[in-house]
NULOMI-616003 format. One record per atom (N, C-alpha, C, O): residue number from 1; atom name; z, y, x. Coordinates in steps of 0.02 Angstrom, whole numbers. Layout:
N
   num   atomo        z        y        x
   NUM      CA        Z        Y        X
...
END
This chain:
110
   num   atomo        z        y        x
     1       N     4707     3787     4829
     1      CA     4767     3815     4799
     1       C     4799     3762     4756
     1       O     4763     3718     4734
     2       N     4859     3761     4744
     2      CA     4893     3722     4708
     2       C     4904     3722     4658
     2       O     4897     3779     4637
     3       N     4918     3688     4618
     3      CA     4923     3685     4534
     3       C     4979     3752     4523
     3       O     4974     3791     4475
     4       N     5019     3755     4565
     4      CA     5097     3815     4561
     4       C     5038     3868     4586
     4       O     5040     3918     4550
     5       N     4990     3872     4633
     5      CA     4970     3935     4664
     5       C     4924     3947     4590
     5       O     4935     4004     4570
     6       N     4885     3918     4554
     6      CA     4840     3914     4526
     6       C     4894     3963     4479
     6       O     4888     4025     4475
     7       N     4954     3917     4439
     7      CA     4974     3953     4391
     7       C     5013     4028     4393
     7       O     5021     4066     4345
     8       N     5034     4037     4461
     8      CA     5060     4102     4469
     8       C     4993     4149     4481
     8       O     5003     4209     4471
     9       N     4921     4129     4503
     9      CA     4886     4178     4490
     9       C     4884     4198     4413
     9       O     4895     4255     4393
    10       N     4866     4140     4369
    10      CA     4837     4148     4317
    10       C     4906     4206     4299
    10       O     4886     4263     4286
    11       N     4960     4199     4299
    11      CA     5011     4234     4280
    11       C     5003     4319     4313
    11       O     5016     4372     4286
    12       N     4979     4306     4379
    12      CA     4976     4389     4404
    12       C     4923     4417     4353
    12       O     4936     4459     4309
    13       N     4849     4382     4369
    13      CA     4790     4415     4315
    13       C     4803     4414     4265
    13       O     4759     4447     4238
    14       N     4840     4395     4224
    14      CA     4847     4394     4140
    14       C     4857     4457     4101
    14       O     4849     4461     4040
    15       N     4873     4498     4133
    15      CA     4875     4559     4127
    15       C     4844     4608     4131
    15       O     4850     4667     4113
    16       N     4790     4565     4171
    16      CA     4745     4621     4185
    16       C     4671     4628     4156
    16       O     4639     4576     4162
    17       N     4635     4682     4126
    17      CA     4576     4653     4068
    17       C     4514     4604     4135
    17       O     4489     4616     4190
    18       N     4515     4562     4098
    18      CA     4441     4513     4119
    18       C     4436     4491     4090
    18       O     4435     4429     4094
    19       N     4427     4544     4008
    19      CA     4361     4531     3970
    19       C     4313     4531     3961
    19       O     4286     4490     3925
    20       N     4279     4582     3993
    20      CA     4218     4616     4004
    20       C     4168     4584     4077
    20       O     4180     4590     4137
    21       N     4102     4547     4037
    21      CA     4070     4573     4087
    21       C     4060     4613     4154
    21       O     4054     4591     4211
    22       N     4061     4669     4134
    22      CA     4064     4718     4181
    22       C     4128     4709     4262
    22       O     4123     4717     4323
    23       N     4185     4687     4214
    23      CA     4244     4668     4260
    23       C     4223     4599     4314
    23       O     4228     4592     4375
    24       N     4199     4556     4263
    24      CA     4200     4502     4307
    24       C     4153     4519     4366
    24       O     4171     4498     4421
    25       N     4105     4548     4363
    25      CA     4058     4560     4404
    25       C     4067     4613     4473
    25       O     4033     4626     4523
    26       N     4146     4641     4441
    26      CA     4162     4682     4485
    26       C     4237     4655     4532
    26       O     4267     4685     4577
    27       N     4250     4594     4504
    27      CA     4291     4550     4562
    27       C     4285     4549     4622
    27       O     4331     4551     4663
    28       N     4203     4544     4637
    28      CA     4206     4541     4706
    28       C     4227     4585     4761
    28       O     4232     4573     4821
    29       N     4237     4636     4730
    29      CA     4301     4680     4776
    29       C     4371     4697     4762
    29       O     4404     4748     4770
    30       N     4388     4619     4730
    30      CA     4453     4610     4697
    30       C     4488     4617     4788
    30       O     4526     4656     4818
    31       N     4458     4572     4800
    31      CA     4522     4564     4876
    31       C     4539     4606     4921
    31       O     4594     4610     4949
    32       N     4463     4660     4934
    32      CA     4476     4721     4965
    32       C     4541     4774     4925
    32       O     4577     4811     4959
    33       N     4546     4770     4868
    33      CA     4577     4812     4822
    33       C     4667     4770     4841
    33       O     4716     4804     4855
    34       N     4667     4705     4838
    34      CA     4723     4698     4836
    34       C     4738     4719     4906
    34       O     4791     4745     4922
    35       N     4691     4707     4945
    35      CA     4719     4722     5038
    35       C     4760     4800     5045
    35       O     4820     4809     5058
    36       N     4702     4856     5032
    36      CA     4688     4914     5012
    36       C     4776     4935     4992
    36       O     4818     4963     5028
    37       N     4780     4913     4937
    37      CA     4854     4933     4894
    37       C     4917     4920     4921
    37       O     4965     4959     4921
    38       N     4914     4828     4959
    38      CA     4956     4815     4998
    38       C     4985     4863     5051
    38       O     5045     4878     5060
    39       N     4918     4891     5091
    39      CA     4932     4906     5154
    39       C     4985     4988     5125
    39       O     5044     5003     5131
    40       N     4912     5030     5088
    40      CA     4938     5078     5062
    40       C     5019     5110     5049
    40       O     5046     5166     5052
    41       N     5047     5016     5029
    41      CA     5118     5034     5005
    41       C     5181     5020     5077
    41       O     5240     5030     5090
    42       N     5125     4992     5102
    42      CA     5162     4969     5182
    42       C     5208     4877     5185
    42       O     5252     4851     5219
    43       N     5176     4861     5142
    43      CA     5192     4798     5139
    43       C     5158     4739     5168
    43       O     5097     4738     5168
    44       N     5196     4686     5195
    44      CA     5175     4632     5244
    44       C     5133     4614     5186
    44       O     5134     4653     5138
    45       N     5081     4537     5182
    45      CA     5089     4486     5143
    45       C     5158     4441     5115
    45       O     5170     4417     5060
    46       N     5194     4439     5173
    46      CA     5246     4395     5131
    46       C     5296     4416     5082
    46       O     5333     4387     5042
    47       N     5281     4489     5101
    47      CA     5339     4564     5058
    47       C     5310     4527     4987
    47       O     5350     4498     4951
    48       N     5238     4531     4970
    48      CA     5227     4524     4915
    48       C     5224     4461     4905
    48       O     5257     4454     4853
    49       N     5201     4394     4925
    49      CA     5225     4335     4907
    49       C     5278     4319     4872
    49       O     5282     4287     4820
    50       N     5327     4347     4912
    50      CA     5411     4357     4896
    50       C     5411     4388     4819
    50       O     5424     4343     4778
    51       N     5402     4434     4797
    51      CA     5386     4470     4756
    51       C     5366     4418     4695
    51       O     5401     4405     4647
    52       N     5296     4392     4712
    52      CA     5264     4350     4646
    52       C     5299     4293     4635
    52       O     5295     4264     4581
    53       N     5343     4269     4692
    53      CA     5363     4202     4694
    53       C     5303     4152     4715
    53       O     5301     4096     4688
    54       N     5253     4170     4762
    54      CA     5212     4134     4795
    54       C     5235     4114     4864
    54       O     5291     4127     4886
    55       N     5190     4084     4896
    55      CA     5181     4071     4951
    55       C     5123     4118     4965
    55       O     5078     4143     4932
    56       N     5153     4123     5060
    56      CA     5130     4182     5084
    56       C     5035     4167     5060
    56       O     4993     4203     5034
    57       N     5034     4109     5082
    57      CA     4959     4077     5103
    57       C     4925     4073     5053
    57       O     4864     4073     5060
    58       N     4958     4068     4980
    58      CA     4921     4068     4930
    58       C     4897     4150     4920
    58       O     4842     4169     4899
    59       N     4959     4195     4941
    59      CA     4943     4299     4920
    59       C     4884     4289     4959
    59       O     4830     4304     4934
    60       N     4890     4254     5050
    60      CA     4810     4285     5074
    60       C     4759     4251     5044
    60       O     4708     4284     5055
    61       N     4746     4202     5012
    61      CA     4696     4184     4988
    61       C     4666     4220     4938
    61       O     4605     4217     4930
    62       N     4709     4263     4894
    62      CA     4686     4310     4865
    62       C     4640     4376     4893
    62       O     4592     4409     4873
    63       N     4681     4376     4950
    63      CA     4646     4434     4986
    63       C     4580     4412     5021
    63       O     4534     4449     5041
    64       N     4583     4360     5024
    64      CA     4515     4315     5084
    64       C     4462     4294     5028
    64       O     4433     4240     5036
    65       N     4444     4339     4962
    65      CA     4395     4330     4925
    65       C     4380     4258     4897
    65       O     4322     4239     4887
    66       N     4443     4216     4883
    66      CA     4460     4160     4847
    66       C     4464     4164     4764
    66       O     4456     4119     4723
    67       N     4483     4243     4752
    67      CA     4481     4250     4681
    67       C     4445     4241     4642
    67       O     4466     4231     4585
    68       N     4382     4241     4655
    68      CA     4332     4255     4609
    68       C     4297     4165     4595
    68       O     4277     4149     4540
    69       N     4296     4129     4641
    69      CA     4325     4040     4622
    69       C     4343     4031     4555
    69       O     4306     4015     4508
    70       N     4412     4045     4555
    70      CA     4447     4019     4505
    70       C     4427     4052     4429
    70       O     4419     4018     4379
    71       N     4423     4124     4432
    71      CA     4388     4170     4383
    71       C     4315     4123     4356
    71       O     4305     4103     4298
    72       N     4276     4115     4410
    72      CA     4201     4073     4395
    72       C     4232     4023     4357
    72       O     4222     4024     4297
    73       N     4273     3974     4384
    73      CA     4277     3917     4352
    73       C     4302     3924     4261
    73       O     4286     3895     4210
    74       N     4342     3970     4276
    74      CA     4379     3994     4199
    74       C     4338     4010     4146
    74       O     4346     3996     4087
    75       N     4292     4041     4172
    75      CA     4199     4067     4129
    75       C     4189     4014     4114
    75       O     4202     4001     4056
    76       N     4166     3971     4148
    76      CA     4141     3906     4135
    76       C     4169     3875     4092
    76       O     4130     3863     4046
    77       N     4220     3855     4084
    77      CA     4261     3829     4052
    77       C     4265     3861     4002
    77       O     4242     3826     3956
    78       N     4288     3927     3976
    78      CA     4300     3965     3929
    78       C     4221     3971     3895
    78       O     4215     3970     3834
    79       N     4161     3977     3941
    79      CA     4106     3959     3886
    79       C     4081     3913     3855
    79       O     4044     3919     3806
    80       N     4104     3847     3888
    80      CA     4092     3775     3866
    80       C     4132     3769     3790
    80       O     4106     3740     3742
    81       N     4197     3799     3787
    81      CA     4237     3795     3723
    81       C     4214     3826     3686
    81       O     4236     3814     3629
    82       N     4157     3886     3688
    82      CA     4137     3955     3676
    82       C     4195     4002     3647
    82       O     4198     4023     3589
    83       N     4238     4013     3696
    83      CA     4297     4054     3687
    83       C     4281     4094     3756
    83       O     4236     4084     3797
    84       N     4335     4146     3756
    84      CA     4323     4211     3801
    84       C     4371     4224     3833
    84       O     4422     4239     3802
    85       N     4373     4222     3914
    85      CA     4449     4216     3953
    85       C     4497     4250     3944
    85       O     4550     4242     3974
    86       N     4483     4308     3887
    86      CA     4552     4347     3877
    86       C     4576     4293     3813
    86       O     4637     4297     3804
    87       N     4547     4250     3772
    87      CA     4568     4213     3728
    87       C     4612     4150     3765
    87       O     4658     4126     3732
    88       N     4596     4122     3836
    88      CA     4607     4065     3869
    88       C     4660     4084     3892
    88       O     4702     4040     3904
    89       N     4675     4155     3907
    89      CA     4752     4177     3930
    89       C     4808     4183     3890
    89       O     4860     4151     3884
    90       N     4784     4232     3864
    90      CA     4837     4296     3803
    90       C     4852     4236     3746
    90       O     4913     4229     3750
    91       N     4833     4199     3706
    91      CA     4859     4179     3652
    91       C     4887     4096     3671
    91       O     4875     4052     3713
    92       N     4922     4106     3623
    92      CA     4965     4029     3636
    92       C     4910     3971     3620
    92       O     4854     3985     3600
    93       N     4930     3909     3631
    93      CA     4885     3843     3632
    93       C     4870     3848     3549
    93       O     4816     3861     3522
    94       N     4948     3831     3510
    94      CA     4930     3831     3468
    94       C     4874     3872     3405
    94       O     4843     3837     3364
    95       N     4869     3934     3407
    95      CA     4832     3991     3374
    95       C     4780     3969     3426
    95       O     4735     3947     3390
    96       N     4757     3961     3497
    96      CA     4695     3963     3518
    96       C     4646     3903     3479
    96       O     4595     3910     3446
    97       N     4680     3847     3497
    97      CA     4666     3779     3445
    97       C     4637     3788     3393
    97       O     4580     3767     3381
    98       N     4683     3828     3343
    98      CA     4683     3819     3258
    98       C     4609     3882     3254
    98       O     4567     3881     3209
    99       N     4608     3931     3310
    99      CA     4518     3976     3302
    99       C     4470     3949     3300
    99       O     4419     3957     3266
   100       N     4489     3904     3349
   100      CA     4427     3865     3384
   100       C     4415     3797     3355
   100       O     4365     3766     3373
   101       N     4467     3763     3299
   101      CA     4449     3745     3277
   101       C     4405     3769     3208
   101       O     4351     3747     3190
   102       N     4442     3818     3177
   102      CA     4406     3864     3152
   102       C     4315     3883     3127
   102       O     4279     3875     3079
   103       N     4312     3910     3194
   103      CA     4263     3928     3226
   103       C     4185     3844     3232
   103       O     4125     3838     3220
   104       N     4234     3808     3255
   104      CA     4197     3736     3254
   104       C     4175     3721     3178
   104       O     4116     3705     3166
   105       N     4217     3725     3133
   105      CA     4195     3715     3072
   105       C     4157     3764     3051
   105       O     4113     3734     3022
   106       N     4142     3831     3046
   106      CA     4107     3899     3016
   106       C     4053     3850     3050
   106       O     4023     3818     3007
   107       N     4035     3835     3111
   107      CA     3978     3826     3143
   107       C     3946     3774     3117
   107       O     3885     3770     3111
   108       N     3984     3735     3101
   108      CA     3947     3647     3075
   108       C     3938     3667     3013
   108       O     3888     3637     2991
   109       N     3966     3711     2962
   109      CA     3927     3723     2888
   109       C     3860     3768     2898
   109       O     3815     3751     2861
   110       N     3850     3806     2929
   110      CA     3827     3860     2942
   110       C     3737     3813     2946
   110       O     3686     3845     2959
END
């Protein structure tokens, strides 16, 4: 996926809670769910591409159980900083920074 496919996902999920444990673990029938809803509403893939402002190929990759990739990698990342992917989304650079720097200092007196 592309740096544009990458950021219009992050933009579709941002909204959606994957805070929890519980959620992440339940991704793996993220793609059936998006298929599921698609069809439900009677829409092609490209209906909704069109829609997100994607490319068609990036919507099926969502559906072809690619999601949960990028989610893994975001964990990773978001635990290495020891921050939490609803923190890596929802708040601006700046306020995420100034916690975590924060947070870095409580830890080094501590």
């Amino acid at each position: 996926m592309s740096f544009s496919g990458n950021l219009q996902f992050l933009i579709l999920f941002s909204s959606v809670a994957l805070y929890t444990p519980y959620t992440l673990r339940n991704l793996h029938y993220l793609d059936t769910k998006l298929r599921r809803l698609r069809e439900l509403h009677g829409f092609r893939q490209t209906i909704v591409a069109d829609q997100l402002a994607i490319e068609q190929s990036s919507y099926a990759r969502l559906e072809q159980h690619q999601t949960h990739k990028i989610l893994d990698q975001l964990t990773r990342v978001a635990g290495l900083y020891s921050i939490t992917i609803g923190e890596l989304l929802d708040k601006d650079a700046d306020t995420l920074i100034r916690e975590a720097a924060r947070r870095m200092t409580s830890q080094s007196i501590s």
